[in-house]
VMD Tcl script that draws the C-alpha trace (Angstrom):
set ca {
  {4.38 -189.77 90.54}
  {4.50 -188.77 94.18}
  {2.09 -190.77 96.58}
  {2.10 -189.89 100.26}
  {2.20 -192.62 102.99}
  {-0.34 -191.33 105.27}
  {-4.04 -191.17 105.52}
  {-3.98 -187.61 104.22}
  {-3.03 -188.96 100.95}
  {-5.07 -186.13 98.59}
  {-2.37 -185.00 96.58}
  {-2.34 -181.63 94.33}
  {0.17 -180.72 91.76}
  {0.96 -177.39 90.13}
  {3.58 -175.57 88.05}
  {5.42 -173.06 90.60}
  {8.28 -171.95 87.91}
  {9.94 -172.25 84.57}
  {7.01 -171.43 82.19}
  {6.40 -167.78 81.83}
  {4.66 -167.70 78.89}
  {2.09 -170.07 80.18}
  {2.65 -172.56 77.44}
  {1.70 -175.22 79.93}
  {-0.67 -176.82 82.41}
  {-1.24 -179.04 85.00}
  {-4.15 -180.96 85.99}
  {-4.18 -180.09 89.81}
  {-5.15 -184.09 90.62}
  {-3.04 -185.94 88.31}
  {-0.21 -184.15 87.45}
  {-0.51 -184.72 83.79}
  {1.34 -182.02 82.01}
  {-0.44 -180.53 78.70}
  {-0.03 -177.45 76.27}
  {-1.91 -174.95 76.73}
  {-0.92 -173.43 72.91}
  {0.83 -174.66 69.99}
  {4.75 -174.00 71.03}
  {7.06 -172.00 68.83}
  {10.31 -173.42 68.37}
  {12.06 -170.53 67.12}
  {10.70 -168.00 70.46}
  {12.51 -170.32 73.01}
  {15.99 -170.00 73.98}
  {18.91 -171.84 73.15}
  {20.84 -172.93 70.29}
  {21.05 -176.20 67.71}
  {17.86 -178.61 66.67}
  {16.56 -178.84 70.17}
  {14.50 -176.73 72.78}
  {14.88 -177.49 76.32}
  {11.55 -175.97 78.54}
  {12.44 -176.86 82.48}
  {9.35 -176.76 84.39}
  {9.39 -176.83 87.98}
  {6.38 -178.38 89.66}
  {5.44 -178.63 93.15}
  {2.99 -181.34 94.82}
  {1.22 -181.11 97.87}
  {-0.90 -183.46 100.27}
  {-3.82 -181.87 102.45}
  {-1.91 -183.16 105.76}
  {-1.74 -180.58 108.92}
  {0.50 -178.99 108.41}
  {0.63 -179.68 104.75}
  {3.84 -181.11 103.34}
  {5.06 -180.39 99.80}
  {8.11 -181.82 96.75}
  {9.51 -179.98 93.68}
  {10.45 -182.28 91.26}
  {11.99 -180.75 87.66}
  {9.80 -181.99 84.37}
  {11.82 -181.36 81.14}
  {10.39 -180.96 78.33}
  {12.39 -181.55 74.92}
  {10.75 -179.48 71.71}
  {11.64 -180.40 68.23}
  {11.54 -178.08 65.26}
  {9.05 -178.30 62.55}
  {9.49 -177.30 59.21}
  {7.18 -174.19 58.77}
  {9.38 -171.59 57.39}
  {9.86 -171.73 53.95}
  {13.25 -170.34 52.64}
  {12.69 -166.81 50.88}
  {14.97 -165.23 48.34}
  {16.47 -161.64 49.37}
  {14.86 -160.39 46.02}
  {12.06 -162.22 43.52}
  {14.16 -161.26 40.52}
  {18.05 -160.33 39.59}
  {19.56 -159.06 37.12}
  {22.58 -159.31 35.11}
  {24.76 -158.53 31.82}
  {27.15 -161.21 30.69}
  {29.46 -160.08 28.04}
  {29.53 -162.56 24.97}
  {32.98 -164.19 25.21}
  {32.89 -164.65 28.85}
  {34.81 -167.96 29.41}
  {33.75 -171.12 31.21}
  {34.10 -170.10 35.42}
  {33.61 -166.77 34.72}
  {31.13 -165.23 38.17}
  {27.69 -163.99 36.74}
  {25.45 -163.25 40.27}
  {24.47 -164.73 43.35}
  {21.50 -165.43 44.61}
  {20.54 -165.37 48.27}
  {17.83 -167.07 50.51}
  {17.30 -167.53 54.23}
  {15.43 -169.75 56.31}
  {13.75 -168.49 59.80}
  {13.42 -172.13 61.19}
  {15.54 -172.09 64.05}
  {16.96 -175.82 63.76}
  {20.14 -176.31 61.84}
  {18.88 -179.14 60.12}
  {15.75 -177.30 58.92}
  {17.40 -174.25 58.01}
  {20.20 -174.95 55.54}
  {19.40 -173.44 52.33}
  {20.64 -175.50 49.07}
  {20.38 -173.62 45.37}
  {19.39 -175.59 42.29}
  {18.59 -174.34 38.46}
  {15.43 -175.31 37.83}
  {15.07 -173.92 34.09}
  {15.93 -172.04 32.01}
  {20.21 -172.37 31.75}
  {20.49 -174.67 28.35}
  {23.69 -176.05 29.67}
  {25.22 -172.19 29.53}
  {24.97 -171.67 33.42}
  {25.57 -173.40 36.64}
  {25.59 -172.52 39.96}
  {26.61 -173.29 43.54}
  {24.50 -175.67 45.47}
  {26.03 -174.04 48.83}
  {26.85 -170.73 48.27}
  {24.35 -169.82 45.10}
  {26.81 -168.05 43.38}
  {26.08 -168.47 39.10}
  {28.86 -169.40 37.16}
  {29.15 -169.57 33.05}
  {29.60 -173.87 32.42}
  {32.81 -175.01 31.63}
  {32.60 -175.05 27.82}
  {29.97 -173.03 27.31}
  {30.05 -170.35 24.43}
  {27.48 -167.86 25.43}
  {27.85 -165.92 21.59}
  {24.19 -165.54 20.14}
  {25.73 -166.68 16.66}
  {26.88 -169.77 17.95}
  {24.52 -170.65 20.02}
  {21.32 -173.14 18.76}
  {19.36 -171.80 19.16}
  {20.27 -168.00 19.06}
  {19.64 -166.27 22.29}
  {21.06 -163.10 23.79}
  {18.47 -163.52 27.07}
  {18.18 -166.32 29.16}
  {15.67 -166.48 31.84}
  {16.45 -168.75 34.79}
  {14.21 -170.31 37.31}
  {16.26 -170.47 40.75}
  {14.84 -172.79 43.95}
  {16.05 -172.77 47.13}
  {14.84 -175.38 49.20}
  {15.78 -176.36 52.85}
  {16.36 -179.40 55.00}
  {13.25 -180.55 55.30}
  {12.69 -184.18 54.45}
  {10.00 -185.65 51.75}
  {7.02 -183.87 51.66}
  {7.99 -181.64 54.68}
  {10.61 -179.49 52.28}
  {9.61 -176.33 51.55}
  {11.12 -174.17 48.59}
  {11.14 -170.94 47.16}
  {11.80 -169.32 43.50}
  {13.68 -166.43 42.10}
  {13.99 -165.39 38.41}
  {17.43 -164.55 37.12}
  {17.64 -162.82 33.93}
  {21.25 -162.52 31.95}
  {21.35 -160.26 28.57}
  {24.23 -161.63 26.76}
  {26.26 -158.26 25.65}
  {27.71 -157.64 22.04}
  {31.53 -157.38 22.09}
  {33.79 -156.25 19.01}
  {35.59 -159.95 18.55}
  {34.12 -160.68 15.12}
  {36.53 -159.53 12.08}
  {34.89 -157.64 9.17}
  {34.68 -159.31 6.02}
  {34.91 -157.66 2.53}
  {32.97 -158.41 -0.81}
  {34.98 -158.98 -3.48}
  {34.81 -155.80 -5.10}
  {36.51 -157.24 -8.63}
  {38.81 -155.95 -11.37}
  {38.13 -152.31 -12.24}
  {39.01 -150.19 -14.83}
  {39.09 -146.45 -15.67}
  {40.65 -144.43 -18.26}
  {43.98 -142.47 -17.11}
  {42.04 -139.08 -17.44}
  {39.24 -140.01 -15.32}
  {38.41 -136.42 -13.68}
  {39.65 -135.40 -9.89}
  {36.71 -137.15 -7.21}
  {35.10 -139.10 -10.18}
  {33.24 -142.71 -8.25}
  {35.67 -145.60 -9.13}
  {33.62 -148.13 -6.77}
  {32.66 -148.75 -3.36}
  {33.35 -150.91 -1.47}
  {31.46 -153.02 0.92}
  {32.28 -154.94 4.01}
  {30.15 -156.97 6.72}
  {30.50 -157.34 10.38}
  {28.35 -160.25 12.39}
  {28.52 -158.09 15.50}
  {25.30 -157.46 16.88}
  {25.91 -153.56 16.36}
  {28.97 -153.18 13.93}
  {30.53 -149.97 13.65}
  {32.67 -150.17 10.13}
  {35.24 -147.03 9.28}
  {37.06 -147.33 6.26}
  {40.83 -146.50 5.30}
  {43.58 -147.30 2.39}
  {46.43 -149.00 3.80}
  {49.29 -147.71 2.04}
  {51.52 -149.74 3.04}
  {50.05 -152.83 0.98}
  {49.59 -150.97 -1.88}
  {51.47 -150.54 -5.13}
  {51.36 -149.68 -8.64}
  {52.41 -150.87 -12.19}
  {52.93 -149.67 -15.10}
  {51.31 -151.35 -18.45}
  {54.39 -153.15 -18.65}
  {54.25 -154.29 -15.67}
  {57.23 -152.79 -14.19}
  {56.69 -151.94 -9.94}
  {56.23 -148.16 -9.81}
  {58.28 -146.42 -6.90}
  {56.63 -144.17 -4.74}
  {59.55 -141.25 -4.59}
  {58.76 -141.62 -8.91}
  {55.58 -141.07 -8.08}
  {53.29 -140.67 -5.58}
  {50.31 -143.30 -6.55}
  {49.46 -143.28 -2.60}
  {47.67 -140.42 -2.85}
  {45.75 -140.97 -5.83}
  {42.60 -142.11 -4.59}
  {40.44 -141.75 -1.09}
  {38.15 -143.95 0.65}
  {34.98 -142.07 2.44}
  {35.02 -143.17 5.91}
  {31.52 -144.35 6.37}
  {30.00 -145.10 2.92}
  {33.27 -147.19 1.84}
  {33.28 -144.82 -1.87}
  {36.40 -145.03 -3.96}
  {37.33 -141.43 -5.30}
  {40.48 -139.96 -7.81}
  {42.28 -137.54 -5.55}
  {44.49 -136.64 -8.33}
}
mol new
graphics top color blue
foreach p $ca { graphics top sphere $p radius 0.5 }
foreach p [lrange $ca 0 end-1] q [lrange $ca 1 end] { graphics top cylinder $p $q radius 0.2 }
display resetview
């Protein structure tokens, strides 16, 4: 407080620099600094969780000639926590094939946080729902990972799913109540690859007589796939074949040329005489 020593002791204070947006005010009599709006942390300059606002005020005494004093009042703002993080996107997207191993990358997710403060600012990731132990994901960087021993097959999965629909937060540094989060859906379809073996049905014994006419039915043959979309083709394998006669003596091939007595149709898996 400045007092002056003389008889002209009526004193009068005012702010002469460092406040051009008018965020302040000075009672001309007492000198008692107060805001003239709510400030906003993240319009003043400078850098980290701090604000520095250097006000210079001037006082004055009614003496003849009048004599003044600058003194410097800083003022130290603090952020608060009133921007919520927000996502780059409400929703993402992604296709996972089936027998993608534990660590494999899936997406990442991205938020930002407008407070200006460090401390307010930093953005950490969490799964909220939705993952059934299958996903995980980055608490820094919000990249989504498959789990380390996760099988993300439908078929051996309980229960089956091909979709999974996650619930994503981001929430920033703001402590107890004062946090403030935000939520993203990410959606994975779990894609069908060929790395299930086909399986035959027994077709049995069968039988026909040795004059059976050329392209006469002598069975088909069926086989399953648990792929989500199979795509079967059929084919003899002449190499595993071989034929007998009744006394069940091995038949060569350069005797005679059993190889090419019947055919397979591709698709429907029917078992023909060829010749």
């Amino acid at each position: 407080m400045a007092t002056a020593r003389t008889s002209n002791s009526e004193l009068t204070f005012r702010i002469v620099a460092g406040d051009p947006g008018g965020n302040f005010t000075i009672d001309g009599s007492t000198g008692q600094l107060t805001l003239t709006r709510p400030l906003d942390f993240e319009a003043l300059f400078g850098e980290g969780d701090t604000r520095m606002v250097n006000l210079t005020v001037q006082v004055s005494d009614k003496g003849q000639p009048p004599l003044s004093a600058l003194c410097r009042a800083q003022v130290v703002v603090t952020d608060q926590n009133d921007e919520a993080p927000r996502f780059d996107r409400s929703v993402y997207t992604k296709t996972v094939p089936e027998d993608a191993p534990g660590g494999t990358r899936v997406i990442q997710v991205s938020a930002s946080d407008a407070d200006g403060s460090r401390q307010n600012s930093r953005v950490v990731y969490r799964i909220q729902h939705g993952a059934q132990d299958k996903f995980v994901i980055d608490s820094t960087t919000g990249l989504i990972t498959v789990a380390q021993g996760a099988n993300l097959d439908p078929d051996l999965s309980r229960p089956r799913a091909a979709n999974y629909k996650l619930t994503v937060a981001a929430l920033d540094g703001g402590l107890g109540a004062d946090q403030l989060v935000d939520v993203a859906t990410v959606n994975i379809t779990i894609q069908d690859v060929n790395n299930k073996l086909p399986s035959f049905t027994d077709p049995g014994l069968v039988t026909i007589p040795e004059d059976t006419p050329l392209g006469s039915v002598v069975r088909r043959v069926v086989a399953t796939d648990l792929d989500a979309v199979p795509l079967l083709r059929y084919s003899i394998d002449h190499s595993l074949g071989e034929a007998r006669t009744e006394e069940g003596t091995l038949v060569r091939a350069s005797d005679y040329n059993f190889t090419a007595a019947f055919q397979i149709h591709p698709i429907e898996g029917i078992v023909r005489t060829a010749r």
